[in-house]
C-alpha positions as CSV (number, residue, x, y, z in Angstrom):
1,X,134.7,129.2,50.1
2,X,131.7,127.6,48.5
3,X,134.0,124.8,47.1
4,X,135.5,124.0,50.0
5,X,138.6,125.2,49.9
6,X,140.4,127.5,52.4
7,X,140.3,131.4,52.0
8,X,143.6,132.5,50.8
9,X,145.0,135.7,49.4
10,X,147.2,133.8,47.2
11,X,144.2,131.8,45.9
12,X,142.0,135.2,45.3
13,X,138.9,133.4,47.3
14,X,138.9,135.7,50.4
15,X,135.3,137.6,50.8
16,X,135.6,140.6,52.5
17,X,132.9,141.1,55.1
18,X,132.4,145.1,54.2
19,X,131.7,144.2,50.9
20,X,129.5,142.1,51.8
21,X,127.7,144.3,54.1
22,X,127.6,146.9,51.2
23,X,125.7,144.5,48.6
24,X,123.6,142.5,51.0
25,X,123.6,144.3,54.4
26,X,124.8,143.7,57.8
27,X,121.7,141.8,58.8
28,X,121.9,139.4,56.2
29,X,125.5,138.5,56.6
30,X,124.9,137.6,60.4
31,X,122.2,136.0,59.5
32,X,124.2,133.6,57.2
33,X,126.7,133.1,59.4
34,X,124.9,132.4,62.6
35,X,122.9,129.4,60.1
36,X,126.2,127.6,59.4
37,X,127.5,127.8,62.7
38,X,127.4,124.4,63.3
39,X,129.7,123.1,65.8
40,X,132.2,120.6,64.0
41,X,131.8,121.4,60.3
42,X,133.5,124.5,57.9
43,X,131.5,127.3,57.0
44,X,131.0,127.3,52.8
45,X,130.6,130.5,51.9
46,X,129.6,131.9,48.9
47,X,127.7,135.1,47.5
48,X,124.7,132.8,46.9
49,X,124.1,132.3,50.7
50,X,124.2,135.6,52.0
51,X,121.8,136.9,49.0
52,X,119.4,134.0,50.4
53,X,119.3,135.7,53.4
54,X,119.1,139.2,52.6
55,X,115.4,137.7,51.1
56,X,114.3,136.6,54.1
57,X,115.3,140.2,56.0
58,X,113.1,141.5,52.8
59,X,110.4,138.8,53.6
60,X,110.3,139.9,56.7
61,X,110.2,144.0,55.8
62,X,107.4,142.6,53.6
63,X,105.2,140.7,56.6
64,X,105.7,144.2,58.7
65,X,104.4,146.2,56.1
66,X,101.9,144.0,55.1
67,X,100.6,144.2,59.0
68,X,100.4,147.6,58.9
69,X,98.5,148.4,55.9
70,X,96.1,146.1,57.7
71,X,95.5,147.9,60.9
72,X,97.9,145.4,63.0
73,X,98.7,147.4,65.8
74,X,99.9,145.8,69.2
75,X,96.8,145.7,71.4
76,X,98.1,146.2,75.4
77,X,94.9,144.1,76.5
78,X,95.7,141.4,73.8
79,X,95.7,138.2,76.0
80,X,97.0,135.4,73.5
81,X,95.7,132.8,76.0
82,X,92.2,134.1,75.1
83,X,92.2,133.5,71.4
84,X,88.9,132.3,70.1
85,X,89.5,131.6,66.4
86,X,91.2,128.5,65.5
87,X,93.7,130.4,63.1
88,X,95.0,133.0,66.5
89,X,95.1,130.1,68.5
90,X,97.4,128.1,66.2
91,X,100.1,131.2,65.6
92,X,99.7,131.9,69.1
93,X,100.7,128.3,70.0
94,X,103.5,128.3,67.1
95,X,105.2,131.5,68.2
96,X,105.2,129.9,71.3
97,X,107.2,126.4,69.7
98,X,109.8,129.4,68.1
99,X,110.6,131.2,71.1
100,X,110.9,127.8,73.1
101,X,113.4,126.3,70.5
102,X,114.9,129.3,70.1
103,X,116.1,129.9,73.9
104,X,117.4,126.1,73.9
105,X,119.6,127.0,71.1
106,X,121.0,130.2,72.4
107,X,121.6,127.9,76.6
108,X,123.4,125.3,74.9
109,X,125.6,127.9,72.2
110,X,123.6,126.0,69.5
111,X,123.0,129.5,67.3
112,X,122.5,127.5,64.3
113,X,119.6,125.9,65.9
114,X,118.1,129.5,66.6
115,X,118.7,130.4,63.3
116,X,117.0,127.4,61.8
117,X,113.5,127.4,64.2
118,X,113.1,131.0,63.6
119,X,113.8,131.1,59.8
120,X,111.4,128.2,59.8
121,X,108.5,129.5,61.6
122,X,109.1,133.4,60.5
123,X,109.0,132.9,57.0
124,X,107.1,129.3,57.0
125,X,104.0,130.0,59.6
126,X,103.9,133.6,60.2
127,X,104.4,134.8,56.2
128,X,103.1,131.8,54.5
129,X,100.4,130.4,56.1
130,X,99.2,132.5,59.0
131,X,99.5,136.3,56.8
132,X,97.8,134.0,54.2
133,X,94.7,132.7,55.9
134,X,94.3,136.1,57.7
135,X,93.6,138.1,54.5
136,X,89.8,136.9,54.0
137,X,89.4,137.8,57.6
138,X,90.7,141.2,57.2
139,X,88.5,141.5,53.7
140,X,85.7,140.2,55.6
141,X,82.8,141.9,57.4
142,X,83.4,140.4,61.1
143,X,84.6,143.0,63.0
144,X,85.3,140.9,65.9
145,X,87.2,138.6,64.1
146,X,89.2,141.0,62.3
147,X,89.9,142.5,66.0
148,X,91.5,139.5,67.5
149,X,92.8,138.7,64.4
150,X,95.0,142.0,63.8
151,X,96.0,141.8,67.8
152,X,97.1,138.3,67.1
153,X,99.1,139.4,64.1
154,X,100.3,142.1,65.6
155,X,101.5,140.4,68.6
156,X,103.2,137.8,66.7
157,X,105.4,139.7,64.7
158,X,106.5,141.9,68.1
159,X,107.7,138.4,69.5
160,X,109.3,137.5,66.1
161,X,111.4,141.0,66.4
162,X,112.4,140.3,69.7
163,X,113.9,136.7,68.8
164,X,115.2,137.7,65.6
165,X,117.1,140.8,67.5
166,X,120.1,138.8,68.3
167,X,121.0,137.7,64.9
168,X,119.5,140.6,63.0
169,X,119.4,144.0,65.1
170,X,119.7,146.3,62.8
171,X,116.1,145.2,60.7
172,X,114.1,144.5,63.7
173,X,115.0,147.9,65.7
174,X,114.0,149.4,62.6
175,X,110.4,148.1,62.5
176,X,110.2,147.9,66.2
177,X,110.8,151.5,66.8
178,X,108.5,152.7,64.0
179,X,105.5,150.2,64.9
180,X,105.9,149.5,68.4
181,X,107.9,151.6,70.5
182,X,108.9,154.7,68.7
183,X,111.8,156.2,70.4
184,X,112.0,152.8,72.9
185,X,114.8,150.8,71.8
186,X,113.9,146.7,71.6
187,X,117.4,146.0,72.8
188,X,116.5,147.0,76.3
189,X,113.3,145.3,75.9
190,X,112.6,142.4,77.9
191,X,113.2,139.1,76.1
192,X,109.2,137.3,75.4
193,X,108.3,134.6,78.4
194,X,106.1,132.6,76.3
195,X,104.4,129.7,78.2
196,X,104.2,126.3,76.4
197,X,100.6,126.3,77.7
198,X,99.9,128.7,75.3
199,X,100.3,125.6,72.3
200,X,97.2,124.3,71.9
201,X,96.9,121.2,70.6
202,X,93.8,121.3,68.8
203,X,93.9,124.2,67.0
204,X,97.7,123.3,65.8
205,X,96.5,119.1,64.6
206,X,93.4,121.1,62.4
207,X,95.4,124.4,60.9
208,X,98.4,122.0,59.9
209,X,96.1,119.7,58.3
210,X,95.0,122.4,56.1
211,X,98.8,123.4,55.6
212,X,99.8,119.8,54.5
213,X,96.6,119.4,52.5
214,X,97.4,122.9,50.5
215,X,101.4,121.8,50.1
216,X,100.1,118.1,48.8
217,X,97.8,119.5,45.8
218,X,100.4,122.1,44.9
219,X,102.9,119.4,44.7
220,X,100.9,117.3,42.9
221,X,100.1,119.7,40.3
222,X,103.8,120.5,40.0
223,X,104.6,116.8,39.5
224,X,102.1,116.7,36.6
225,X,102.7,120.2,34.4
226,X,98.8,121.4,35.7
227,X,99.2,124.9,34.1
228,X,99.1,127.3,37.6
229,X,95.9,129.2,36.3
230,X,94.4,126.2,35.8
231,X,91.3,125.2,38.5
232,X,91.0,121.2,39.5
233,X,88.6,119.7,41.6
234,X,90.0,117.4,44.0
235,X,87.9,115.1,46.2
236,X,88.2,113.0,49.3
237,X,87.6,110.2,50.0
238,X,87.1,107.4,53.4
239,X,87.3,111.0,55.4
240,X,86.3,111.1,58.8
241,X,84.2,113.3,60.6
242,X,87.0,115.3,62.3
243,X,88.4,115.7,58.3
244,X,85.2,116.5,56.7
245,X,84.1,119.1,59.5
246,X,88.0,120.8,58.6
247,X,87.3,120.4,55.1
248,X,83.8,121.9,55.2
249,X,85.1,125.1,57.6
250,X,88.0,125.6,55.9
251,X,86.8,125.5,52.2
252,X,87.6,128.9,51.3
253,X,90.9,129.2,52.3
254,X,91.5,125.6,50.8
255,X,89.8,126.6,47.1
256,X,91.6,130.4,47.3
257,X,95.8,128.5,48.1
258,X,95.2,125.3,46.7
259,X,93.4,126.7,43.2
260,X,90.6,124.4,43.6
261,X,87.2,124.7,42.0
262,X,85.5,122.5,44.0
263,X,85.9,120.4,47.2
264,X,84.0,117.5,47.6
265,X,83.7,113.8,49.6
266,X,83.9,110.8,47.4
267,X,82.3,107.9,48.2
268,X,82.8,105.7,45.9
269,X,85.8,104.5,43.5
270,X,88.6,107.1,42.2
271,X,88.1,108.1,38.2
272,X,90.4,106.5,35.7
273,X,94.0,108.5,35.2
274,X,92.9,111.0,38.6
275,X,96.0,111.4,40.8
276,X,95.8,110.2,44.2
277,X,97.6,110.8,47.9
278,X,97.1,110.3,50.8
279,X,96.7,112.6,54.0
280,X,96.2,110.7,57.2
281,X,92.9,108.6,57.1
282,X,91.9,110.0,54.0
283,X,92.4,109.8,50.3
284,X,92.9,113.1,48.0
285,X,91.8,112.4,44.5
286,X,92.7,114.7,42.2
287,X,90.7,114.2,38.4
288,X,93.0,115.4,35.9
289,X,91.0,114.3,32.9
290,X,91.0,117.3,30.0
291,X,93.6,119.0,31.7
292,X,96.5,116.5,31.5
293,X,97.1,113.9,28.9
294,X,97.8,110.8,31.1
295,X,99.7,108.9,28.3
296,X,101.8,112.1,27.4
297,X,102.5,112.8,31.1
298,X,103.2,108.7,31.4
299,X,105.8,108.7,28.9
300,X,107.5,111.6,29.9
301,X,108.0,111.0,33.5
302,X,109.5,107.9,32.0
303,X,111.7,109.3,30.1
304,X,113.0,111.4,33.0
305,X,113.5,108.8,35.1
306,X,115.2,107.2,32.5
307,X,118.0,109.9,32.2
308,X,118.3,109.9,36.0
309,X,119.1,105.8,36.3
310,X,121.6,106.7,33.8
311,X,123.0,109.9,35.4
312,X,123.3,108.0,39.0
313,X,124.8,105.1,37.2
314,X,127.5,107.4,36.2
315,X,128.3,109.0,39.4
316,X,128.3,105.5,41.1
317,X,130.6,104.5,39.1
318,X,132.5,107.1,39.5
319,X,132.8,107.1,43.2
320,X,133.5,103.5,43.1
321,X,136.5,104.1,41.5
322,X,139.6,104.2,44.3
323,X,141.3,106.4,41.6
324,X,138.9,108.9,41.7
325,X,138.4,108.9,45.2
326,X,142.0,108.6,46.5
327,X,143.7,111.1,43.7
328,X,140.7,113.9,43.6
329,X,140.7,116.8,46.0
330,X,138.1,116.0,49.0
331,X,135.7,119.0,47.4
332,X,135.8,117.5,44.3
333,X,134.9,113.8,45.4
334,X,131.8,116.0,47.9
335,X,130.6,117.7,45.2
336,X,130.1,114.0,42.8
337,X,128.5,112.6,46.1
338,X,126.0,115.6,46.2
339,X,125.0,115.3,42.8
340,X,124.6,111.8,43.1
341,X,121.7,112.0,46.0
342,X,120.0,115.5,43.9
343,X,119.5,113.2,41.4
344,X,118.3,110.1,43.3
345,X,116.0,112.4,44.9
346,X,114.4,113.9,42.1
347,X,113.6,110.6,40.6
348,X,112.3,109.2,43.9
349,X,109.9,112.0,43.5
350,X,109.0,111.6,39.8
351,X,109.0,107.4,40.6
352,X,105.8,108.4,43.3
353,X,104.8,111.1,40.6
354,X,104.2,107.9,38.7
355,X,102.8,105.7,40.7
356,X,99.5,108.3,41.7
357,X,98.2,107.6,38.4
């Protein structure tokens, strides 16, 4: 079970798998279990788990939907080699990274690994990034953009149904059978032959720069309270070329994800009490002043770091005692050491939180 402990009847911690199946569906609960199948360590199961999973099954219902309201129908002359916009090309060479991680996992009986690459690229680069960046195309006014762009989309989400069918058949058959193929079952599909020439290098170093720049200034204003409504300006500064051409093509996108209202190179020294990081060559510089009071913000990080030291004192403590670790079931000792690295990391974080001012 979730604590660690093995199911028993005469402990009352057996899950039955119908029940399961009733609250969460059938999808989700192979899901779950496929992700913990690690080889070598016990399966914690819990409620919690399976309910996380039966999110992604309605993340994905979500992207499908989404794609169809937009006119992403598969294209039979779609060539994904032939992709001229940096975004197609990058999703292109992604679901290409899924489907060749995926088939390693399922030749070495490494299902976990499956599990993991496509939960990661499904719901990471296909929902929250690529649907993302494709809705100004779609609002847009170039139609041949918006062409290649729904094929793309389209095309993506058939190979995501037919890796996903292993783990969650029920779901994908579903969608594939009323977008696709209606009355053509995906299980007697043939499984995708994706080419890793289909990755292409260039289009994947500048679209995950934007990713990483968009996940940075979110963080940062997570860090620091910035109200979510709130615009910032952020600016950068000893950019390159290569990053001031991204910045200048992708500055919609950026000022839309990132909640910016303005983008701009710095050349010369940060303000007083802006945040700062740092994204490959270049500096982000992030000017908080009127919408955070540095000293306030100062002093509680502070004080939250504060309570942290203390709380890892105690569990270090703790776990140094042979008492406590010889006399206390193993669960009980695993759950300590758990808390003891949460809360080390969350002060690491607010520690660098800190430090950017």
């Amino acid at each position: 079970d979730e604590k660690g402990q093995k199911m028993s009847k005469s402990k009352g911690n057996v899950m039955d798998p119908l029940d399961l199946i009733d609250k969460f569906g059938a999808d989700a609960l192979r899901f779950t279990l496929t992700a913990f199948a690690a080889q070598g360590r016990d399966v914690k199961m819990s409620e919690s788990r399976v309910e996380g999973y039966r999110n992604f099954c309605t993340k994905l219902w979500n992207a499908a939907r989404f794609a169809e309201m937009n006119e992403c129908t598969p294209d039979p002359d779609f060539d994904p080699a032939a992709c001229k916009l940096t975004l197609n090309r990058w999703i292109v060479g992604k679901t290409a990274e899924a489907a060749a991680a995926a088939e390693a996992g399922l030749e070495s009986y490494r299902f976990n690994d499956v599990a993991g690459a496509l939960y990661q690229f499904t719901w990471g680069a296909f929902c929250d990034w690529h649907l993302e960046f494709a809705k100004p195309i779609f609002q847009g006014s170039d139609e041949a953009a918006k062409a290649e762009t729904r094929a793309a989309t389209a095309w993506a989400l058939g190979q995501v149904l037919h890796m996903l069918h292993p783990i969650m058949p029920f779901i994908t058959e579903e969608l594939w059978q009323s977008q696709y193929a209606p009355g053509d079952s995906l299980m007697g599909s043939s499984w995708p032959d994706l080419s890793t020439s289909l990755i292409d290098a260039e289009a994947e170093a500048e679209m995950d720069w934007v990713v990483q720049l968009i996940t940075k200034v979110r963080a940062l204003r997570s860090e620091m309270n910035v109200s979510p409504g709130s615009k910032i300006s952020m600016l950068l500064k000893d950019a390159s070329d290569v990053t001031r051409a991204r910045m200048e093509t992708h500055n919609d996108i950026l000022s839309t994800l990132a909640r910016l209202s303005s983008l701009d190179i710095l050349d010369g020294e940060a303000p007083k009490g802006a945040l700062q990081d740092v994204l490959g060559e270049a500096t982000i510089v992030l000017p908080l002043d009127g919408l955070v009071d540095v000293a306030d913000e100062t002093a509680r990080l502070e004080k939250e770091i504060a309570r942290l030291e203390m709380e890892i004192s105690k569990h270090d403590k703790k776990l140094a005692n042979k008492g406590f670790t010889d006399k206390a079931p193993a669960e009980v000792v695993e759950v300590q050491r758990e808390r003891m690295a949460e809360a080390e990391q969350t002060r690491d974080k607010l520690r660098d939180a800190l430090s950017r001012f």
